[in-house]
C-alpha positions in Angstrom: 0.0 0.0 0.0 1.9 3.7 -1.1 -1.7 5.7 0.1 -4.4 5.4 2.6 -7.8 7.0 2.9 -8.8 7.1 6.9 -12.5 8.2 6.7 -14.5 8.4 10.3 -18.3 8.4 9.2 -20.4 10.9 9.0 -23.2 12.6 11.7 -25.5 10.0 12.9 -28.8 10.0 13.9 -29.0 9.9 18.2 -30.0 6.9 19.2 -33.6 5.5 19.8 -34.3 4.2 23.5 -33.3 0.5 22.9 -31.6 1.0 19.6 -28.3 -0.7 18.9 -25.5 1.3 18.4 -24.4 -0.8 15.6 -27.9 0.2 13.8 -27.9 3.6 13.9 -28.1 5.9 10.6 -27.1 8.7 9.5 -28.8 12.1 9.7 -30.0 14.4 7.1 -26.5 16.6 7.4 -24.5 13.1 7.7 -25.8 12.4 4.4 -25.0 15.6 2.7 -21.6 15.4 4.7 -20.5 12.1 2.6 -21.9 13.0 -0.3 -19.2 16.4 -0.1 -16.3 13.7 1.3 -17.2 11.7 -2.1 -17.2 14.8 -4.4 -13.9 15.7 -2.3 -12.1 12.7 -2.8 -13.4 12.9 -6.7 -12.0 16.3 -7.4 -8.9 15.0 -5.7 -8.4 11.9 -8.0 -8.6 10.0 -4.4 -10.2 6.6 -5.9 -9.4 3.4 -3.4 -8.5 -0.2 -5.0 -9.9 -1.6 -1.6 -12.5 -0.4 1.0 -12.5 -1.6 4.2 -15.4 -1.0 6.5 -16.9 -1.4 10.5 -19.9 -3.2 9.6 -22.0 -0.1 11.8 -24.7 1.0 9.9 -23.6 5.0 9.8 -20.3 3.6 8.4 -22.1 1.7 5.4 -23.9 4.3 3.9 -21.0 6.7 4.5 -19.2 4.5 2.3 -21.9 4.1 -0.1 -22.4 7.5 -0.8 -18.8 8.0 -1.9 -18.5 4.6 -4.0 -22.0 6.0 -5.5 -19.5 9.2 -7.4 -16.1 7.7 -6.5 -16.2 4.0 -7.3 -14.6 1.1 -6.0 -13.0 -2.3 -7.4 -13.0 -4.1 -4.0 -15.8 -3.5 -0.8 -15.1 -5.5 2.1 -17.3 -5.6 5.8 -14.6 -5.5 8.4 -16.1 -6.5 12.0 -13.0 -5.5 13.9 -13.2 -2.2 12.8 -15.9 -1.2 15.1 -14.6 -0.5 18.5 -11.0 -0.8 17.4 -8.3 0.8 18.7 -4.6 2.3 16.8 -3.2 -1.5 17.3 -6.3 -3.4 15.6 -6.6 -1.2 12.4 -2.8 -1.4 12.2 -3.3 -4.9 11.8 -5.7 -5.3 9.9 -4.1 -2.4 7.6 -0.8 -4.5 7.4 -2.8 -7.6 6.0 -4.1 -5.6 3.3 -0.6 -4.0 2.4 -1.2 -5.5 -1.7 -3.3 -3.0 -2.1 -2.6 0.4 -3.7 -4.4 2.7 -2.6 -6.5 1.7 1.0 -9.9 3.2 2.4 -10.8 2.8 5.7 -14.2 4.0 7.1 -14.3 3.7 11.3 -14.7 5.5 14.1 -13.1 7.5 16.6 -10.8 7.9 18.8 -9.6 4.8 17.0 -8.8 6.3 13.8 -7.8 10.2 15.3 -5.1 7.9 17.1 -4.5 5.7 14.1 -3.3 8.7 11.8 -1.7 10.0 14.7 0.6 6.9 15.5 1.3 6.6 11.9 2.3 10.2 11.1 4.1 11.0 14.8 4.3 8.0 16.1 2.3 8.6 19.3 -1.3 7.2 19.2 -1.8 10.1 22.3 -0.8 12.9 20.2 -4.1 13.0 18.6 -6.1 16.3 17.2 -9.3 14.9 16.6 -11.8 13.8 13.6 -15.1 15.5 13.3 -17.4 13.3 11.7 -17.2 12.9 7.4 -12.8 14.1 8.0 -10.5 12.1 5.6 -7.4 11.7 6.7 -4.7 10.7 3.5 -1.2 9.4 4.5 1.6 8.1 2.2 3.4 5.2 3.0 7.1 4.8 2.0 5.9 1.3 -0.7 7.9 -1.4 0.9 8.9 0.1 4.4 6.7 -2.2 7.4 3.7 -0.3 8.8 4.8 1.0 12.3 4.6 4.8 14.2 5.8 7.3 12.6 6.4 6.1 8.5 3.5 8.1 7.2 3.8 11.4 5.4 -0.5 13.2 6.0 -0.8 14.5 2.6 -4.1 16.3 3.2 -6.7 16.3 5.9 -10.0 17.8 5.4 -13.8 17.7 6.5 -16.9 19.0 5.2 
């Protein structure tokens, strides 16, 4: 992998009394917020080989709404996504090193720590993700994924 797409989903609707957080969905402005995150990545020439996503409802049709303008060859439901933390998506990141160029939709803090780890090296030294923010680091093409190898090459929210 030389590039990868961290994308935290957008605004969700508030939960319903009894409603799994797993099945929540996003709101009105969540909706308009991916569909600007897919435009983004579009006008930025940002289109992933392989998605990778937390199987949590607000997560799915975050990613929908960008492979509906950006496209996608591969689309794969990651459970350990949801709830991870810097380590797990590190992992999970490493076994998909073949590919080219890697999106990941999550959540926070686990992905706010992710970039951080991978950019500084400290998963603590984290700024924060607002819902729909992309996060795009470059990755030296053969060097091993640990703190500190990535190069952020843009960060931006709607």
């Amino acid at each position: 992998m030389r590039e990868l797409i961290l994308l935290r989903h957008a605004h969700a609707e508030p939960p319903r009394p009894g409603q799994a957080d797993l099945d929540r969905a996003l709101s009105a402005d969540g909706l308009a917020e991916a569909s600007a995150v897919a435009h983004w990545l579009q006008h930025k020439s940002l289109v992933p080989d392989r998605a990778l996503c937390s199987p949590a409802r607000r997560t799915r049709e975050t990613l929908d709404a960008v492979m509906e303008v950006v496209g996608c060859l591969d689309k794969q439901l990651e459970p350990s996504i949801y709830e991870a933390m810097p380590g797990t998506l590190a992992g999970l990141l490493d076994a998909h090193r073949d590919a080219e160029r890697l999106l990941l939709v999550g959540h926070n803090p686990g992905l706010e720590r992710l970039v951080a780890l991978l950019h500084s090296g400290q998963s603590g030294d984290y700024r924060g993700m607002p819902p729909a923010a992309v996060a795009v680091l470059s990755l030296p093409e053969d060097a091993p994924l640990e703190p500190g190898v990535a190069t952020l090459t843009a960060f931006w929210w709607p």
